[in-house]
N, C-alpha and C positions, 0 to 999 in steps of 0.2 A: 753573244753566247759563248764565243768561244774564252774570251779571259774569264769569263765565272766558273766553266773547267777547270782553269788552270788555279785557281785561289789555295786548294788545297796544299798542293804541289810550291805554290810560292812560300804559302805558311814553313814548309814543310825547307825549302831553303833557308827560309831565315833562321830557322831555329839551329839548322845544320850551322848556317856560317856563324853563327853568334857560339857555338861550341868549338869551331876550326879559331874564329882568330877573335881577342878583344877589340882588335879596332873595328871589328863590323859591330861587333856588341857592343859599342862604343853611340857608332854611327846610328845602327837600328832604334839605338836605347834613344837618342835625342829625335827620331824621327817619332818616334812613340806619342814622347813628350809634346814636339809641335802638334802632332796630328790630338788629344787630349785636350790640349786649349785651345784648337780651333771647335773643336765639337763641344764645350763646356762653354755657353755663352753667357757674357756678362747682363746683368741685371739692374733697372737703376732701381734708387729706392721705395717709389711709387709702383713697380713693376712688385716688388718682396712684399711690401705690407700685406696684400690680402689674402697671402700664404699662410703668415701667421696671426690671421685675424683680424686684418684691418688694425693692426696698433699704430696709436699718433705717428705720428713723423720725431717729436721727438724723444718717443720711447727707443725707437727704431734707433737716432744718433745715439742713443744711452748705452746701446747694444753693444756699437761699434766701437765706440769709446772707450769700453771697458775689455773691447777684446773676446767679447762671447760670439760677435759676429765679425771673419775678418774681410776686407774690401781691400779693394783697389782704386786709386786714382790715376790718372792719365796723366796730373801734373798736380804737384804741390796742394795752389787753389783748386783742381776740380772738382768736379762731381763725384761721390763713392760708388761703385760700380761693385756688382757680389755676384761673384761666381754661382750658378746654379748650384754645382756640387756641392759648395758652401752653404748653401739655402737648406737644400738637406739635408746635408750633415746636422747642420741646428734644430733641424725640424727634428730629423731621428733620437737626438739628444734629450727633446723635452723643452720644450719653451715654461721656462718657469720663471717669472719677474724678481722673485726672493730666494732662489737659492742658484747659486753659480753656475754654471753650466759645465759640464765635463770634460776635461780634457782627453786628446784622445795623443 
């Protein structure tokens, strides 16, 4: 109980020391970022399709291909791996086969 107290209060430092010095703004700014990809979980391909309606597998590589959806591999050969936010972001876009997807 007692550190769910204190949250505000810590919020309420970080904001202070990230206006005192850049290198906490620095530091904060990269803990942000790890903390972001740990809570945004990768996706495998079979895991996406039925988001956007069950399309082939390789409609789905056509995606990736062309850069309307972007991935992640682990190595060179492996597997494409798609961020969740990624997933939405497309989703929110408009999944449309004949006309390009938006850039944002």
């Amino acid at each position: 109980m007692q550190s769910s107290n204190n949250l505000p209060a810590l919020k309420a430092a970080a904001i202070r020391a990230r206006q005192a010095s850049p290198l906490a703004a620095t530091i904060l700014q990269q803990f942000e970022d790890k903390r972001s990809i740990y809570s945004d979980p990768l996706l495998s391909i079979a895991e996406c399709r039925p988001a956007l309606g069950d399309v082939s597998y390789s409609t789905f590589r056509k995606l990736i291909a062309t850069g309307r959806i972007r991935t992640w591999r682990p190595s060179p050969r492996g597997h494409h791996k798609i961020r969740l936010s990624e997933l939405q972001r497309f989703i929110r876009a408009g999944f449309n086969q004949n006309q390009p997807d938006a850039q944002q």
